[in-house]
Every structure is written in structure tokens, then in C-alpha cells.
C-alpha positions as CSV (number, residue, x, y, z in Angstrom):
1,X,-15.6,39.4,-5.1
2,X,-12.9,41.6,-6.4
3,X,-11.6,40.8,-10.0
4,X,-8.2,40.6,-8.7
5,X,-9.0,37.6,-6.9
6,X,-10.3,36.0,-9.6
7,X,-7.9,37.0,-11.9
8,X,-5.8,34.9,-9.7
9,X,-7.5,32.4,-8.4
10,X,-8.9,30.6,-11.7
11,X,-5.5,30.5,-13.5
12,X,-4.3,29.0,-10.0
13,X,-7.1,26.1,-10.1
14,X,-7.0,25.3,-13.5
15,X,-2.6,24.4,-12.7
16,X,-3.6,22.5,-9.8
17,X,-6.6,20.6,-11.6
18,X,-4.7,18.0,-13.3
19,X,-2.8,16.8,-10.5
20,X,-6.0,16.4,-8.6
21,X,-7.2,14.3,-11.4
22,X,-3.6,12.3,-11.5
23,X,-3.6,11.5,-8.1
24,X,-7.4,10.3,-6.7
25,X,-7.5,7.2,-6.1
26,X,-4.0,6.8,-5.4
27,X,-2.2,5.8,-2.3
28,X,-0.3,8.2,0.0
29,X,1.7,7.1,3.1
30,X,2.7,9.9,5.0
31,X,5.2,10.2,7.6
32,X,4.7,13.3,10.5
33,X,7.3,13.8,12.7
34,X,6.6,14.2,16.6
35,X,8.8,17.2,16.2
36,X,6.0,19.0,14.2
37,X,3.4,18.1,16.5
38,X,5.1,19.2,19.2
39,X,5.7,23.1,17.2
40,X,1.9,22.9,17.4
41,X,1.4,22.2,13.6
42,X,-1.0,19.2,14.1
43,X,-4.4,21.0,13.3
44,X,-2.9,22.3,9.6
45,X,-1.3,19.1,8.8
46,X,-4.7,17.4,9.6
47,X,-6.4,20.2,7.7
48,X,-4.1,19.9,5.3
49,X,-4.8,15.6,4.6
50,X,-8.4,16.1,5.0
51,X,-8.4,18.0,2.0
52,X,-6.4,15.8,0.2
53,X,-8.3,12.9,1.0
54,X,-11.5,14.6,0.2
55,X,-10.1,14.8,-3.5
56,X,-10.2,10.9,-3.4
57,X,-6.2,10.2,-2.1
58,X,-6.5,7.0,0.1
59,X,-4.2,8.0,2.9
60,X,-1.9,6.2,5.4
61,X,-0.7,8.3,8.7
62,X,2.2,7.8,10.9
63,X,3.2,9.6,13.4
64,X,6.4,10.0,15.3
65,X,7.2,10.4,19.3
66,X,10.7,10.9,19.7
67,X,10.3,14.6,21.7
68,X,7.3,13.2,23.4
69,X,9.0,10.0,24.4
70,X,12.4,12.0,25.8
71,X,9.7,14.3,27.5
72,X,7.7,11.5,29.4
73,X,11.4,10.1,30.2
74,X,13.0,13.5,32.1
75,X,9.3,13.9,33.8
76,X,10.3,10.5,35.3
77,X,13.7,11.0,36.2
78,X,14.9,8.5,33.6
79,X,17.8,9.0,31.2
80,X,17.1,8.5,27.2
81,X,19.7,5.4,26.0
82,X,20.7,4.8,22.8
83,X,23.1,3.2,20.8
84,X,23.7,2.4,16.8
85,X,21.4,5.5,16.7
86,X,18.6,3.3,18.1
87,X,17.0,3.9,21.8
88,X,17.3,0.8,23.9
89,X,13.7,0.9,24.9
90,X,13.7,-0.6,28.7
91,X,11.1,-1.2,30.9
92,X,10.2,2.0,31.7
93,X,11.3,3.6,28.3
94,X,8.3,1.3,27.2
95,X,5.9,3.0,29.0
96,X,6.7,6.1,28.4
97,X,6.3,5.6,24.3
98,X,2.9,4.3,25.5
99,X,1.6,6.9,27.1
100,X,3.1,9.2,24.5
101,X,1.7,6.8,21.7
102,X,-1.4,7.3,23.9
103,X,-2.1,10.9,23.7
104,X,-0.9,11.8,20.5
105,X,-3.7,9.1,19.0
106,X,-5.9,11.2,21.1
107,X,-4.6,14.4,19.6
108,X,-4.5,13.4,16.0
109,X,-7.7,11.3,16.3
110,X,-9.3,14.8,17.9
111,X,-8.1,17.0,15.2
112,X,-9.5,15.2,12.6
113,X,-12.8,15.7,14.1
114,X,-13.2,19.5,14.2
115,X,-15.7,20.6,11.6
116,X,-16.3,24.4,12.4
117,X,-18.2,26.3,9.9
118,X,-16.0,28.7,8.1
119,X,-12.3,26.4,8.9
120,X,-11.0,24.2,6.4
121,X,-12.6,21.0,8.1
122,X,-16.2,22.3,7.3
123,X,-18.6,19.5,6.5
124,X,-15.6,17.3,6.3
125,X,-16.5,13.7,8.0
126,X,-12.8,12.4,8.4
127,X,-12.9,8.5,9.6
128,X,-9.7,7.4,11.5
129,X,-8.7,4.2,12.5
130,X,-5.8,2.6,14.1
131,X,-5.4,-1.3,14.8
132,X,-2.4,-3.5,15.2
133,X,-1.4,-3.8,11.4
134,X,2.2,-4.4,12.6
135,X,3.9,-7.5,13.1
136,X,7.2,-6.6,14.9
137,X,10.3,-8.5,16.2
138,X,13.0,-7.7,18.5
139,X,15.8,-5.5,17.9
140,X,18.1,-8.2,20.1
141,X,21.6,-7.9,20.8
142,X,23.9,-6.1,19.1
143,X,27.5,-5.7,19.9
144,X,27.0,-7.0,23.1
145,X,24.1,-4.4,23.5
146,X,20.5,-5.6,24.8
147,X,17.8,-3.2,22.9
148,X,15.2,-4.9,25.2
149,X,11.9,-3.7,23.7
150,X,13.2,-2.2,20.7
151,X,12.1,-3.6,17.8
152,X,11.9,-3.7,13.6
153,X,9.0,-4.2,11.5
154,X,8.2,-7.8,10.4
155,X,5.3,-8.1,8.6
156,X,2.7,-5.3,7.7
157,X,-1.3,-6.5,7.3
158,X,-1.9,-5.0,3.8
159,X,-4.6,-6.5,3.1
160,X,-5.8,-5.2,6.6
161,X,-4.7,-1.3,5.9
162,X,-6.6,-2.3,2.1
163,X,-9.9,-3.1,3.3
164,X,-9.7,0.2,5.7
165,X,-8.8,2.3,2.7
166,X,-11.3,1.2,0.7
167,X,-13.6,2.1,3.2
168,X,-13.0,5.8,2.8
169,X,-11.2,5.6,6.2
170,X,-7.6,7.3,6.8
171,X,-5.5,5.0,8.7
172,X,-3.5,6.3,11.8
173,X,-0.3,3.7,12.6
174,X,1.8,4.3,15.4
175,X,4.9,3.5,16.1
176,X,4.5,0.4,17.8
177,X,4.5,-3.2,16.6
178,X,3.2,-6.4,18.0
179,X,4.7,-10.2,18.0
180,X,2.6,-13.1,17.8
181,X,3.3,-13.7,21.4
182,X,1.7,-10.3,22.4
183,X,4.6,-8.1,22.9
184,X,4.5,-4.6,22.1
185,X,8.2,-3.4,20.6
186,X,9.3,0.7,20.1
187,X,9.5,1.0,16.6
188,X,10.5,4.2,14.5
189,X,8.4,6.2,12.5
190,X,10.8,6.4,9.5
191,X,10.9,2.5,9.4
192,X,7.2,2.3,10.1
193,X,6.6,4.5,7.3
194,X,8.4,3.1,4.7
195,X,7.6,-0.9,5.7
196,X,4.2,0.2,5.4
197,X,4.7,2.2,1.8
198,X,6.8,-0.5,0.6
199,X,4.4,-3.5,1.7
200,X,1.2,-1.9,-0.3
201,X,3.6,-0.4,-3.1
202,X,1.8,2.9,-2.0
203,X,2.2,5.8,-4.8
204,X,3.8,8.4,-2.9
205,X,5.9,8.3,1.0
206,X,6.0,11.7,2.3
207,X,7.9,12.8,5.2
208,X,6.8,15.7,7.1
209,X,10.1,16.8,8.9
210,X,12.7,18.9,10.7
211,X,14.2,19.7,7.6
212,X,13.4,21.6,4.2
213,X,14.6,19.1,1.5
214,X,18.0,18.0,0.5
215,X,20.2,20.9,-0.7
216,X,21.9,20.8,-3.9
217,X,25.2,21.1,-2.3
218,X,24.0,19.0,0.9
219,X,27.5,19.3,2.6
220,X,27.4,23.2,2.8
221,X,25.5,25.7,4.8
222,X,22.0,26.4,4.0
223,X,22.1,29.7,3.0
224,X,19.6,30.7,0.2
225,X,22.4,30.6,-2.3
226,X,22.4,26.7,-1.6
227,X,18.7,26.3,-2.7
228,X,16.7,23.0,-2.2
229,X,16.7,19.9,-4.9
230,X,13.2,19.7,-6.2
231,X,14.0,16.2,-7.5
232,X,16.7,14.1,-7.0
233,X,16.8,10.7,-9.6
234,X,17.4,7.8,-7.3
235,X,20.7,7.0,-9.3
236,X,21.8,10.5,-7.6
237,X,20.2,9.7,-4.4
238,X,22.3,6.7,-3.9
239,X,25.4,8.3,-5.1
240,X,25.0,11.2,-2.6
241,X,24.3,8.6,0.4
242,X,27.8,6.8,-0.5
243,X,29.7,10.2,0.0
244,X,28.3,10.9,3.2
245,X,27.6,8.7,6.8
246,X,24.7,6.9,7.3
247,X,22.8,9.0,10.1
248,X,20.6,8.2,12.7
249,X,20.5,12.2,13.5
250,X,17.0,13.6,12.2
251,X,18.9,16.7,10.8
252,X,21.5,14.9,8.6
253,X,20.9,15.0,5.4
254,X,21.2,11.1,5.5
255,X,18.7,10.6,8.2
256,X,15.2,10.5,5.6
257,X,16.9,10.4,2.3
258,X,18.1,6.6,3.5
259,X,14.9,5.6,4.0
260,X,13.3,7.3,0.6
261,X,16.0,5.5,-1.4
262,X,15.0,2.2,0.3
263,X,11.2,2.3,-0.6
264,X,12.0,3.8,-4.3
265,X,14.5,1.1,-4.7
266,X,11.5,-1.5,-3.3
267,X,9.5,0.3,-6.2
268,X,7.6,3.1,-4.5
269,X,7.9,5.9,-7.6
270,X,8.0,8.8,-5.6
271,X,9.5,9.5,-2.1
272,X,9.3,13.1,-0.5
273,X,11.0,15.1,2.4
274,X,9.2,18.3,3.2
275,X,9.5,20.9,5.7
276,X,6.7,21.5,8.7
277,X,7.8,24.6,8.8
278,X,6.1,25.8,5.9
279,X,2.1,26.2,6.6
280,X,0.7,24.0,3.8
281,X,4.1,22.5,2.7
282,X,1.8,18.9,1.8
283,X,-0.6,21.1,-0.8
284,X,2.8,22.8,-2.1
285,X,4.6,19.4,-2.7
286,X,1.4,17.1,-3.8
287,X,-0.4,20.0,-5.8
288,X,2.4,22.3,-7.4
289,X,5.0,21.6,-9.8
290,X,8.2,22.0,-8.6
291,X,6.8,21.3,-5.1
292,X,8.2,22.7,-1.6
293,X,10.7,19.7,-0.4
294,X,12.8,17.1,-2.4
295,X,11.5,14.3,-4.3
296,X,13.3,11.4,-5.2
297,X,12.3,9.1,-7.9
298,X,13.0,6.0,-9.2
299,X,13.3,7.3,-12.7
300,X,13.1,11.0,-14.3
301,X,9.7,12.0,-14.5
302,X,10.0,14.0,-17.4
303,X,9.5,12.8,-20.8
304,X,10.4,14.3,-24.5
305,X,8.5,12.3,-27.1
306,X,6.0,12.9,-30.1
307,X,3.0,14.0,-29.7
308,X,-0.7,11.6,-29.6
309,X,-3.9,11.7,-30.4
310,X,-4.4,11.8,-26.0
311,X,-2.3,14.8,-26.2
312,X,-4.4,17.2,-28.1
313,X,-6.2,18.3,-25.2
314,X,-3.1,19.4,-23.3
315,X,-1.4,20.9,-26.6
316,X,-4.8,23.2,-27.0
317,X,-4.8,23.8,-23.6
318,X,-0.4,25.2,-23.2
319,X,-0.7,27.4,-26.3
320,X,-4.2,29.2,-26.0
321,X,-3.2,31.6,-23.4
322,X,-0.1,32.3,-26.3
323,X,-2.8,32.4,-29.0
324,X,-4.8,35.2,-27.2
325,X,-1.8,37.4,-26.6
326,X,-1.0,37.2,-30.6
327,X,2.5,35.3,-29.8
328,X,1.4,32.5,-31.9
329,X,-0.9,32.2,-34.7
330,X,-4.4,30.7,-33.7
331,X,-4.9,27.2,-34.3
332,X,-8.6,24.9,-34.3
333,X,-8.8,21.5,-32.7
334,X,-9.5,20.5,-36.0
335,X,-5.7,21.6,-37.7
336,X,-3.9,19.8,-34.4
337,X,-5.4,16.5,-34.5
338,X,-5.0,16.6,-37.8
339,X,-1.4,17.7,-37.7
340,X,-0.9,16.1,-34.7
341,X,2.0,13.7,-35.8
342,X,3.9,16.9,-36.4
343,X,4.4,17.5,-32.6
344,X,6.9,16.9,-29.9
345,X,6.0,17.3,-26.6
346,X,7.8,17.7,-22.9
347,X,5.5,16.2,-20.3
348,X,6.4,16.2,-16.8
349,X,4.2,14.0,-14.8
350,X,2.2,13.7,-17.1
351,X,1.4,17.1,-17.9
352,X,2.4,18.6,-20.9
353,X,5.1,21.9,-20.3
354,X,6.9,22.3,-23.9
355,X,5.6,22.0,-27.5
356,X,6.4,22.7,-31.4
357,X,5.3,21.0,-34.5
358,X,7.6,20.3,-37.7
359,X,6.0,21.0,-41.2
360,X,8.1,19.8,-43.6
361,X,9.3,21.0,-46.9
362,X,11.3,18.3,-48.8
363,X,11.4,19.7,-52.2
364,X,13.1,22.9,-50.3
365,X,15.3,20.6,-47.8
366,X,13.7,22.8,-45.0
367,X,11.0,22.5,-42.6
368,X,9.0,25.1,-40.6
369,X,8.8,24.8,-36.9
370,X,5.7,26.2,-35.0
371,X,4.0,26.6,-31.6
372,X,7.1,26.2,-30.1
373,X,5.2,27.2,-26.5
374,X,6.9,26.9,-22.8
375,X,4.2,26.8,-20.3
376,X,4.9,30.2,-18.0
377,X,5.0,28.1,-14.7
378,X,8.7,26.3,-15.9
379,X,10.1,29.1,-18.3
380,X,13.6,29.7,-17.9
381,X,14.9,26.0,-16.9
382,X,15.3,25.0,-20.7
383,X,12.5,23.1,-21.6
384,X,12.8,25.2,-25.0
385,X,15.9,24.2,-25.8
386,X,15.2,20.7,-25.1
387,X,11.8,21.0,-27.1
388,X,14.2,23.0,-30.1
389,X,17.1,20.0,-30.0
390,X,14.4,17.3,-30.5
391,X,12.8,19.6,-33.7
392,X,16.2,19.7,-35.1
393,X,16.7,15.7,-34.6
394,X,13.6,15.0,-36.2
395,X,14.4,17.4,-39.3
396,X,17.8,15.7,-39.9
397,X,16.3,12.3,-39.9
398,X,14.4,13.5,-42.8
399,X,17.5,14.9,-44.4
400,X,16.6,18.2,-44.5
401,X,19.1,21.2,-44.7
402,X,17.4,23.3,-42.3
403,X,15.0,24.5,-40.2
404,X,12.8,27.7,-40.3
405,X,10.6,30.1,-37.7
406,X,8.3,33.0,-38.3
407,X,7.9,35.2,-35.3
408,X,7.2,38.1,-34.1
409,X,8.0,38.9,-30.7
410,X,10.7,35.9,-30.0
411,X,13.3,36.8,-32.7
412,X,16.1,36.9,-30.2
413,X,15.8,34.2,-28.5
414,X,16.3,32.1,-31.4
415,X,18.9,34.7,-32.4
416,X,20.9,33.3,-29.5
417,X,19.7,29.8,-30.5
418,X,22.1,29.8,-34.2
419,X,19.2,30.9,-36.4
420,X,19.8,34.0,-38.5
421,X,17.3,36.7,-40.2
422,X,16.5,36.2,-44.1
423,X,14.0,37.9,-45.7
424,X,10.2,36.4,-46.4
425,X,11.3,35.5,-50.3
426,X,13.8,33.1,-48.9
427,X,10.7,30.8,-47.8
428,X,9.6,27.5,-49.8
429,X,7.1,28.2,-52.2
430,X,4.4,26.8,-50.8
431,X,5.1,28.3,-47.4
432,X,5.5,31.9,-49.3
433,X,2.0,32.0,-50.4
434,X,0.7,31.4,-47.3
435,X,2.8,34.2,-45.5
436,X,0.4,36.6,-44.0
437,X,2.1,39.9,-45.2
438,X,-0.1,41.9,-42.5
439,X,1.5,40.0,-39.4
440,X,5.1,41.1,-40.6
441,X,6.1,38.1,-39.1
442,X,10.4,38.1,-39.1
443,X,12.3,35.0,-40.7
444,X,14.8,33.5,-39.1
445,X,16.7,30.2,-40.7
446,X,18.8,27.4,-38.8
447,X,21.7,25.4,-40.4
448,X,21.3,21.9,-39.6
449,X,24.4,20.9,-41.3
């Protein structure tokens, strides 16, 4: 095994090992468009969620069958109806979602079964089961229109889909729903999905989809100057679906991000769109930071706030790759849970990105920051400032005049940050004698008043 490999590959797992601890045991509804398994992306995707589930994700899958439906329809002769951006599901509309409904259980029932040595399904023993968790009723008439055997969801069996999960079973829903007189109604997966999310206040609602994400400047083209919105607050969300039409078009920008609003709003924390297109876009968007798609939450994620006793762990863990470089000084477990009231912290998801401790000085009217440390994964998008800004707050809540850093390799950011250079006898006393005149370590002052 080549040491470039692992030169990569164990920095690579240790990043992706605390969202595998955050998320097992969690619930995951995901949402696959028949678009994607019509491009011939089933067997990754199912890939894909096997892994995840193997790292203890209880998992809810619903597939689409729009493409397959309008496919059955023009074999037959028979034009696709629609209206209010709803199909009018007739007689022989209804059959045709059967038989699509049909197959593509086969399909995804049969790719969760492959277990060739040497694929990513090796050894894995992937239970799926389907069963008619959906109460539905009928669309009716609307407008004068008949929708016949179109329907919305009613009711969702959670304690039904519970039990299953428990079991270590993935549950497959189509998009079908049944009313207590034994009808069978065309539902749509995007509905389906979030009824279903919303009913057993699931942890994450992922839709796998035409499209990459919601672009920053949605109304524009999407050239690569318009890049994707990694996450978008749900207060932004719903300001962004009042300046545009509500869509029943799967390539508007409206079309999914309607339906993530709707199950953050019913208090699902985090809803995703994510592209098929991109092989292993689930792995990218459950197991990476910034992810692949956009996310929409129902609050900011991120949190600034002093440091615990839980956090040494993750403090240690940001600055020793810092430490062994010689950026920052070395520190012990011991000195940080003993200092550890001296830190602020910027965790994001509940890993920690941004640090710096405050020692203060009061007989001076200074304080010292150190560590300040920006994990390399999110350097660049300001988490130092932010990280800096909350040092400075604390310092002139203790009405101190100032605040002071010894480096030696990040004078000018801080330079461009408002602090200037003084020489080494400007320090505190106290500081003074422990300056380590070996290091050379350069000076630099901020005014806080």
C-alpha cells in the first residue's frame, strides 16, 4: 500500500468519523427521483444507502415514477393529463403507475441484493420491505377538474415504518396510497417523502434529484460563477419561495425547495436537494462538510460560544496538526482542561472548526489571545474573524484596554486585522518572563478602545 494513499486516506477518515458517530441511529428519509433511475444510477444510489445504513442510519426510501409512468402511457397510445401541475390519474393512467410501481420495486428490491465480492455490497445483508404504510384520499375536483385517482397523503403508519426500522430493515414506499375502502390513489414522491419525514419527525429528508442544489442567485443561469448554496436558513428559504412561482416543474428552483421548507417548518432540522448526477452525491452531502447540494435548516447550524469541559477533546484534536507544524506552541490535555474556561469555540454541527483562548492580564488592562486555530477544511470563509470578534467581546467585558498575540508565521494576517507590532518589553510582566526568547515569537497589540 503506497504511502501516498495513506497519507490521504487516514486524514480523510478521521474528517468523516464524527459525522458517522453524529448520525447512527438517526433517521434518514430519502427521496430518489424516477429520473435518476431511469439515467441508470440505481445500483450506486443503493450502494450508496447500504453503506450508510451499515453505519447504523435507519433509512426510509421513496422512489419516484414520473418518466416511467409517461413511458408505460406512449407504449399504450395514451396521452399524459395534467393540470394545477398534478396528473389526472385515469383509469388507464392508474395502471400504468402500477406496472411502473411494479418493476421499479423489483429493480430497487434486486439491487439491494447484490453482494459480489470485491463491490461495495460485499457481505452486506440489506433487508427491504414495502407494505401499505399510506393512508391516501382523493385529489377530487378542482376547478371543475376531476383528478379521478389522484390522490394526497392522509395518514402515514409510523408506528408501522418504526417497528420495521427497528428491525434493521430499510423501508421502500412507493408512490401509492390506499383508502380504507381499498382504493389505490397516484401519489407524488415529493409529497410522499415529506408526509412520511414529517409524520416520524425523521432527522434528515433528502432529495436525490434532476437538479444540483439551489443557486445563490437562483434566478440566473448556472454558470460556475453562480455557485450552489450549501445551506440556506429556512428564514431565507421562505423568503426566496415568495419572490418566485410556486412550481410543479421538477427543474424550478421551487419545485423541491417547497417541499423542504414544509417539513423544516413541521420541525424536520435538516432538508437536502442533491444532484444524481454526481456518483456518490449522498456520501458527499451526509459525510462532508459543506456537502454536494443545498441544505435548508430550520435554524443556523453553526454556533460561537465558550468552550466545555465536553469540548476538550475536539479543541486537542483542531490544533495538534498546528502544534506539530510549530504554528502554535504545544499544549497538554492537562493545561486545556484546566484553562478550559478561557476558550471560545465555532462548532458547526457539532464539530468544533474555530478556536482561541483569552488569558487575561488585569493589572496590565491587556489580555493574551492564543490557539487561535481554523480547521484547514473551512479556512478562508471567516471563521477567524468570527472566533477574533468574540475574543475581543469577551476582553472588553472585562474592561481591558487591549488585546495581545505572539506569533510567528501569522503576523500579517492580524496585521490586516488592526493589530500593530511592539516589541517583546511592551508585554505584562508576568507574560515577559515567560517569553521564550529562542522562538522569536513577533508581538503584535490590538486597541480595543
Amino acid at each position: 500500500m503506497s504511502a501516498v494513499f495513506n497519507f490521504t486516506f487516514v486524514p480523510w477518515f478521521r474528517s468523516v468519523a464524527p459525522y458517522i458517530h453524529m448520525h447512527r441511529g438517526k433517521t434518514f428519509v430519502v427521496g430518489v427521483c424516477g429520473e435518476a433511475i431511469a439515467a441508470g444510477k440505481l445500483a450506486h444510489i443503493a450502494q450508496d444507502l447500504a453503506l450508510i445504513q451499515s453505519m447504523g442510519v435507519k433509512i426510509v426510501l421513496v422512489h419516484g415514477f414520473r418518466p416511467q409512468v409517461n413511458e408505460q402511457l406512449k407504449a399504450k397510445g395514451h396521452a399524459a393529463k395534467y393540470s394545477h401541475g398534478m396528473r389526472i390519474t385515469d383509469e388507464v393512467a392508474l395502471d400504468c403507475a402500477q406496472e411502473a410501481a411494479g418493476q421499479l420495486r423489483y429493480e430497487i428490491e434486486a439491487a439491494f441484493s447484490q453482494g459480489l465480492p470485491n463491490t461495495p455490497m460485499a457481505g452486506a445483508t440489506v433487508r427491504v420491505i414495502s407494505g401499505n404504510f399510506i393512508t391516501a384520499r382523493p385529489v377530487g375536483i378542482v376547478d371543475g377538474i376531476d383528478f379521478q385517482h389522484s390522490g394526497l397523503v392522509r395518514k402515514v403508519d409510523v408506528a408501522g415504518i418504526s417497528r420495521t426500522l427497528d428491525m434493521g430493515a430499510m423501508v421502500l414506499l412507493s408512490p401509492f396510497g390506499f383508502s380504507p375502502t381499498g382504493e389505490a390513489f397516484n401519489l407524488t414522491m415529493e409529497e410522499v417523502a415529506t408526509s412520511v419525514a414529517t409524520a416520524l419527525q425523521a432527522d434528515k429528508l433528502i432529495f436525490v434529484t434532476e437538479i444540483p442544489g439551489i443557486r445563490i442567485r437562483p434566478l440566473e443561469s448556472e454558470s460556475e460563477d453562480n455557485p450552489i448554496d450549501t445551506e440556506l436558513p429556512l428564514a431565507a428559504a421562505e423568503q426566496l419561495l415568495a419572490q418566485i412561482p410556486t412550481s410543479q416543474r421538477p427543474t424550478d428552483t421551487a419545485f423541491y425547495l417547497q417541499h423542504c421548507v414544509k417539513a423544516c417548518k413541521a420541525g424536520v432540522e435538516r432538508s437536502h436537494i442533491i444532484p444524481f448526477a454526481v456518483d456518490g452525491s449522498l456520501l458527499l452531502e451526509v459525510y462532508v462538510h459543506d456537502g454536494i447540494g443545498t441544505m435548508v435548516v430550520d435554524e443556523k447550524l453553526e454556533e460561537l460560544r465558550e468552550a466545555t469541559s465536553d469540548d476538550v477533546g475536539g479543541i486537542l484534536t483542531l490544533i495538534e496538526p498546528f502544534e506539530k507544524d510549530g504554528t502554535l506552541v504545544k499544549r497538554d490535555r492537562t493545561e486545556i482542561e484546566r484553562d478550559i474556561g478561557n476558550y471560545t469555540i465555532l462548532e458547526h454541527d457539532g464539530v468544533i472548526f474555530a478556536c482561541a483562548a483569552l488569558y487575561p492580564y488585569p493589572e496590565a488592562k491587556t489580555a493574551e489571545m492564543a490557539a487561535l486555530t481554523v480547521s484547514p477544511e473551512v479556512q478562508g470563509q471567516g471563521d477567524g474573524e468570527k472566533v477574533l470578534k468574540r475574543i475581543e467581546q469577551r476582553a472588553r467585558a472585562m474592561g481591558l484596554d487591549s488585546i495581545f498575540v505572539l506569533t510567528t508565521r501569522t503576523m500579517h494576517w492580524f496585521l490586516k486585522r488592526g493589530f500593530k507590532n511592539v516589541d517583546p518589553d511592551w508585554l505584562p510582566e508576568a507574560r515577559k518572563r515567560k517569553y521564550n526568547w529562542d522562538r522569536k515569537s513577533q508581538v503584535l497589540v490590538k486597541k480595543l478602545v
